[in-house]
C-alpha positions in Angstrom: 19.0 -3.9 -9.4 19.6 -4.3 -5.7 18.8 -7.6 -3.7 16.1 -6.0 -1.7 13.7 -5.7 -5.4 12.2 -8.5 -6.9 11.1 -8.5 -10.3 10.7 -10.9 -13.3 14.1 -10.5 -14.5 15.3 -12.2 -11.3 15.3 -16.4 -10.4 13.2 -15.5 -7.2 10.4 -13.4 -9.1 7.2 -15.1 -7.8 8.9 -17.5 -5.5 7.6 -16.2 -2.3 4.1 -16.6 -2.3 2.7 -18.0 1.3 6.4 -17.6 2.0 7.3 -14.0 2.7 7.6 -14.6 6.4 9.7 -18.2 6.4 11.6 -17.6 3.0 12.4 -13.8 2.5 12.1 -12.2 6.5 12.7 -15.4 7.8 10.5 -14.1 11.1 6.8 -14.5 12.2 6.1 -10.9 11.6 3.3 -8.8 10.3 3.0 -8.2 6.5 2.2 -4.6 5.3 2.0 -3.6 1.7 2.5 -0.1 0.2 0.6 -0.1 -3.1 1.8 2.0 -6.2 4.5 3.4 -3.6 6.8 5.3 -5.8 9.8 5.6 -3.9 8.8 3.8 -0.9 8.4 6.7 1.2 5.8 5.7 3.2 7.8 1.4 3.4 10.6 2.9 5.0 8.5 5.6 6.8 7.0 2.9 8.7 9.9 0.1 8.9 11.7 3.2 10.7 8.4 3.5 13.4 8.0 -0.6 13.6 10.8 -2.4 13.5 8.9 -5.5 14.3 6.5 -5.5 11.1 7.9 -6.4 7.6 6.7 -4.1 4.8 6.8 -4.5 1.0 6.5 -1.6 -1.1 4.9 -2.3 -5.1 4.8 -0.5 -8.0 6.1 -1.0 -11.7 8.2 1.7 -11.9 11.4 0.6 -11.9 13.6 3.5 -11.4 11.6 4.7 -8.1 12.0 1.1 -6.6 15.8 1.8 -6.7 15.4 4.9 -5.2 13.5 3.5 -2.4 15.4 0.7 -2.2 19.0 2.5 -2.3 17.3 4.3 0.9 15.9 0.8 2.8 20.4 0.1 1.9 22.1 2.7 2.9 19.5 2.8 6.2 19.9 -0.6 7.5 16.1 -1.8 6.8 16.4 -5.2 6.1 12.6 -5.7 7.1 11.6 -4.0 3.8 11.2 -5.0 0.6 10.4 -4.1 -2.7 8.1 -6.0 -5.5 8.3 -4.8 -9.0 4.7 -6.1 -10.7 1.3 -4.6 -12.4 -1.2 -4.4 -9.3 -3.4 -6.6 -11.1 -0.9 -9.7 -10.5 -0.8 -9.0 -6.7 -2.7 -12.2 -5.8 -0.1 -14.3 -7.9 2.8 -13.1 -5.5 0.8 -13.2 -2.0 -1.2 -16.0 -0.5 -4.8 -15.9 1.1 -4.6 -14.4 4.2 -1.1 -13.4 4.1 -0.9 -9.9 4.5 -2.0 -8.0 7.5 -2.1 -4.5 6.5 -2.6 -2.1 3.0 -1.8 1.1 2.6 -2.5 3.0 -0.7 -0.9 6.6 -0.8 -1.8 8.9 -3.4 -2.3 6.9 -6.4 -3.1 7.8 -9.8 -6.9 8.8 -9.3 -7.9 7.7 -12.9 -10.4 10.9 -13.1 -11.3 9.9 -17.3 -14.7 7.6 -17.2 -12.9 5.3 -19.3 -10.3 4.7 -16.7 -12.4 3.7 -14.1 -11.5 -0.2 -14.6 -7.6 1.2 -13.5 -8.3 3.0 -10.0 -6.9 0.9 -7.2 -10.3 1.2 -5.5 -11.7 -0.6 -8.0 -14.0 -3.9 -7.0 -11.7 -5.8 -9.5 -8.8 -4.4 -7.3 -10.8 -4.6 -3.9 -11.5 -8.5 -4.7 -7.6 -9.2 -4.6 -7.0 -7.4 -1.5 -10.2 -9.1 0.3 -8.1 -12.4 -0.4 -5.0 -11.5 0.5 -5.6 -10.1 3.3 -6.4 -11.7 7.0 -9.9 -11.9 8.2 -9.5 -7.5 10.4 -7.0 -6.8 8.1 -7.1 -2.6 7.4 -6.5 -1.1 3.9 -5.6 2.7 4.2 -6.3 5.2 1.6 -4.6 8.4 1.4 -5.2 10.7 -1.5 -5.9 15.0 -2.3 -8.1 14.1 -4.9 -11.6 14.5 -3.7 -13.7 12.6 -6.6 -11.3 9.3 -6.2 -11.7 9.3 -2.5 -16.0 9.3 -2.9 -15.4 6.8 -5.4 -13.2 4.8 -3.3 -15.7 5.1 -0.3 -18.8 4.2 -2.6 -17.0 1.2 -4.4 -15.8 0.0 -0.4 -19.4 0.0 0.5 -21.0 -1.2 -2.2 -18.2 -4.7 -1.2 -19.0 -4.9 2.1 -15.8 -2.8 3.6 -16.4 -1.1 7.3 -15.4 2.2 6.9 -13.4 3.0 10.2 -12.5 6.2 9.5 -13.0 8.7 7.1 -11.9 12.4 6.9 -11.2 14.9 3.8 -9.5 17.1 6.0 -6.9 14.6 7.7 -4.3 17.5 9.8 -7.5 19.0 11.1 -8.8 15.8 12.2 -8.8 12.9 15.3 -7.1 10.9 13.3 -4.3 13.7 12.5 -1.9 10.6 14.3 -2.7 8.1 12.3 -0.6 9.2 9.1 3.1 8.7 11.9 4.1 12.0 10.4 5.1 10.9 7.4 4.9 12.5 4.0 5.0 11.0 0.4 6.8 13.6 -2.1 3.2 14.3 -3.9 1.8 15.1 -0.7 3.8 17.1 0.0 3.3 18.8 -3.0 0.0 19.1 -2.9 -0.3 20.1 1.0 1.8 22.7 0.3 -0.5 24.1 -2.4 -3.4 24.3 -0.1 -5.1 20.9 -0.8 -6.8 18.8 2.0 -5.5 15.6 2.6 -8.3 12.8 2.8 -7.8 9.6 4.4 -9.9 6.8 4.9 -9.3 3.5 7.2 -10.9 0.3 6.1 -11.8 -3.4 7.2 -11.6 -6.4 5.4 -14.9 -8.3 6.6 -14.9 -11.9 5.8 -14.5 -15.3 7.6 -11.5 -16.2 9.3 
């Protein structure tokens, strides 16, 4: 597996809590997680826009963190990086207030009752972010599947999350910007089949 991917079979695997900035970047920079990103599209999306942010892409899938990975490589991206863990462990790898910014793109929406517990909207899930991310901090949801996204916004409110934005029809919308233009391979799928993209912008309210 390449440098740029940690996961438990390697001696750094968990060593960078609190120290992502000092110990891995070795910068001052911003901290922005993908979560469940696949192949990273949207971590090197955005390193590519912001050279002066770091970005960390997660997911379990092995085989699609090399992909991205290979990419961040070949591309010179040495401000992104890839963690290989379940999304339930995130607040092992990432100290309070470390990360700056979220952004969750087309995850597995979980649409069985029983599999409510899983979606990354989940309080369970939303409690982890609140901690790891700064006092401001802005989580960014992006997903065709209508039922998750009013599930996401009724499980945001219902913890005390200021919605900033929210559109189910994101390329017709003032916020068409926000996205930078880029693409994940399901939307793209799914845009192409006629779906409308929904997007939502959230704060993480709580004490500094």
């Amino acid at each position: 597996m390449l440098d740029n991917v940690i996961q438990s079979t390697k001696e750094n695997f968990g060593a960078y809590q609190g120290r992502w900035r000092t110990d891995y970047f070795k910068n001052s920079n911003p901290i922005v997680l993908e979560l469940g990103c696949g192949k990273g599209e949207y971590s090197n999306g955005l390193a590519r826009l912001f050279p002066e942010k770091n970005f960390i892409g997660i997911d379990i899938k092995g085989d699609r963190l090399a992909s991205g990975a290979l990419v961040a490589k070949n591309e010179g991206l040495e401000h992104v990086a890839f963690l290989r863990i379940m999304m339930q462990f995130i607040d092992e790898h990432f100290e309070e207030n470390e990360v700056d910014e979220i952004w969750i793109t087309f995850p597995d929406p979980r649409p069985k009752d029983r599999d409510e517990k899983k979606r990354l909207t989940n309080p369970f899930y939303l409690a982890k972010y609140r901690k790891i991310l700064k006092p401001g901090g802005m989580l960014h949801l992006k997903t065709d599947a209508e039922a998750f996204f009013d599930f996401s916004k009724e499980m945001l409110a219902s913890q005390d999350w200021p919605l900033l934005v929210s559109t189910r029809d994101l390329y017709q919308s003032e916020w068409n910007e926000d996205h930078f233009g880029i693409k994940t391979r399901f939307e793209t799928i799914f845009y192409n089949k006629g779906f409308s993209i929904h997007y939502l912008r959230a704060e993480n309210k709580k004490e500094a």
